[in-house]
N, C-alpha and C positions, 0 to 999 in steps of 0.2 A: 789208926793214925795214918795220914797222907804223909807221901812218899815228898813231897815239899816239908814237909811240917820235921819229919826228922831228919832231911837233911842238914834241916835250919839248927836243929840242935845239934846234929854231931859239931855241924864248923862252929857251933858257939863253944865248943869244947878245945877247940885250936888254937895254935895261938895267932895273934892279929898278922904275924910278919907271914904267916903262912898259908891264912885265908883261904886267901884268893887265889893262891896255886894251886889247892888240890881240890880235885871232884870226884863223886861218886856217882855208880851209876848201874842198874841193874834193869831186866829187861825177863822177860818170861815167852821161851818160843808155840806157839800156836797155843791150845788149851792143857797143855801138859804139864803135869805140875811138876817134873823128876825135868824137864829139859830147862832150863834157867842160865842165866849167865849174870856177874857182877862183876864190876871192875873199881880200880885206883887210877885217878891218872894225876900226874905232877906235870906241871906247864904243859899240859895235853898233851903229856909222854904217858902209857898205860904200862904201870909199873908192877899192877897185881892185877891178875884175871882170874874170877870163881865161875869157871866153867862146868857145870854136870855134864853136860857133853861132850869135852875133851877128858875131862875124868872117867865117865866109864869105858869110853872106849879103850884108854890108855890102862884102865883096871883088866877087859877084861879081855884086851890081846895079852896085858900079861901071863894070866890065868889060865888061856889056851896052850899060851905056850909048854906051860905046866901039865897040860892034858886034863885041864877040866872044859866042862862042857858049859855050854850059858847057863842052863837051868842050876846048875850047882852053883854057876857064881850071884846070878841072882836072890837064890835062895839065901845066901850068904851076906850079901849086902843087906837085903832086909831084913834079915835075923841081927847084924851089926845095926841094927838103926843109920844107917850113915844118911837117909836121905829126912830124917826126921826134923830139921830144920826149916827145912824146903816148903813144910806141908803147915 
């Protein structure tokens, strides 16, 4: 399905007073499938951001901080399926 085609459904799922203020919008950086971004925006205020790459980085300086190493945390994200969406 084009990326038009279900936007047109979600906003047929709105209701009419609301329409027209809100947009979606997603985007894929270079050929990678794990770097992604999606956002909300309301009167072209962006009110939710699904960024993989503000999430892993903020995943895995936490994890450092904890004294794991990338490899551990990596392994862990894909054993969690977290990026299974994405793909």
């Amino acid at each position: 399905m084009k990326w038009s085609q279900l936007i047109s459904r979600i906003r047929d799922l709105l209701a009419e007073s609301v329409r027209d203020r809100i947009d979606f919008g997603i985007t894929r950086y270079g050929r990678s499938k794990d770097a992604s971004r999606g956002w909300i925006t309301i009167d072209k205020v962006e009110v939710l951001n699904l960024s993989t790459i503000e999430y892993n980085y903020e995943w895995y300086g936490r994890h450092r901080e904890e004294g794991w190493d990338y490899g551990d945390g990596w392994k862990e994200l894909n054993d969690a399926n977290v990026f299974a969406a994405y793909h």
